[in-house]
C-alpha positions in Angstrom: 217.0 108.7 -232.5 216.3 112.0 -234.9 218.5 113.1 -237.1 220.0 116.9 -236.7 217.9 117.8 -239.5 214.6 116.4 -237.8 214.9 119.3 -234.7 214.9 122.2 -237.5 211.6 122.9 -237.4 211.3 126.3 -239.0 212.7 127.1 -242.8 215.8 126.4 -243.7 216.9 129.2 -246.3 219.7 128.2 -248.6 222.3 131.1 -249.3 225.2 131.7 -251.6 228.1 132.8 -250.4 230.6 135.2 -252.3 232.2 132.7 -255.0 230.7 129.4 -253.2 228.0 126.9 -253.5 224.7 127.2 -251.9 225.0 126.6 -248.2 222.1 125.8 -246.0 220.5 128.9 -243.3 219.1 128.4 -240.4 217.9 131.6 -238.3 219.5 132.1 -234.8 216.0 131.2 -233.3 215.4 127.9 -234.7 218.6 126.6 -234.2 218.4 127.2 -230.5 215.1 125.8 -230.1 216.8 123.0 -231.8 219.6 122.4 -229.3 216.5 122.5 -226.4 215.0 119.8 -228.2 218.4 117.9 -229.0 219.6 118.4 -225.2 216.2 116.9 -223.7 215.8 114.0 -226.1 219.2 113.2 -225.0 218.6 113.8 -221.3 215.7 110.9 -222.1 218.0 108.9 -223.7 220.2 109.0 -220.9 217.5 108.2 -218.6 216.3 105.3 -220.3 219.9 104.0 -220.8 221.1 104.6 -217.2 217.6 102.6 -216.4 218.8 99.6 -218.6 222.3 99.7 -216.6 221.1 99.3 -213.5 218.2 96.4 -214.3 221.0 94.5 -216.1 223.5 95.2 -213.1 220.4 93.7 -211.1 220.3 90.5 -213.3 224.1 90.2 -213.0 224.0 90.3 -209.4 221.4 88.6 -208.2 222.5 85.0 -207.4 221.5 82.3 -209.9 218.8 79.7 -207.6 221.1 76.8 -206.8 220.2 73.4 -208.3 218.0 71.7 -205.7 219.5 67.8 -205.0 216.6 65.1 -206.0 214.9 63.8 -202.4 215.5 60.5 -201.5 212.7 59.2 -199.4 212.8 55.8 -198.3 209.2 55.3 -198.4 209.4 56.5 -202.3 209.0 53.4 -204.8 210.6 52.6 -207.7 208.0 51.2 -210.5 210.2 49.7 -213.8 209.2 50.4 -217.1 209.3 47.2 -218.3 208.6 43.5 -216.8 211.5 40.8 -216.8 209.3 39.5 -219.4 209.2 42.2 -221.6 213.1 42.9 -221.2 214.4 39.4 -222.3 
């Protein structure tokens, strides 16, 4: 995201007021076309984040694949690892 300063594209003057410091100026103009350019970054932003929401209320809501039981077929064979042999 920009900072407020990053939308001020025109001059910023810097002005003294009676008995005070120096105070930044922006003209009327430029701040306005900064607002536009703040309002529809934001509206971005807020497309992008309402885009994340609703993938990530997806995610949650789709159901997790249930674990599949192992199939047992009876013509399956068991093959040990080891012979008798090399177990004792």
């Amino acid at each position: 995201m920009k900072n407020p300063a990053d939308y001020l594209e025109n001059q910023v003057f810097e002005a003294r007021r009676p008995r005070k410091e120096m105070q930044p100026v922006v003209a009327y103009a430029a701040a306005v076309q900064a607002i536009e350019a703040a309002l529809a970054d934001a509206e971005k932003y807020k497309y992008l984040l309402m885009r994340a929401l609703r993938r990530h209320a997806d995610d949650l809501a789709a159901p997790a694949p249930a674990a599949q039981p192992a199939t047992t077929d009876a013509e399956a064979t068991v093959v040990p690892m080891y012979t008798l042999e090399q177990a004792a």
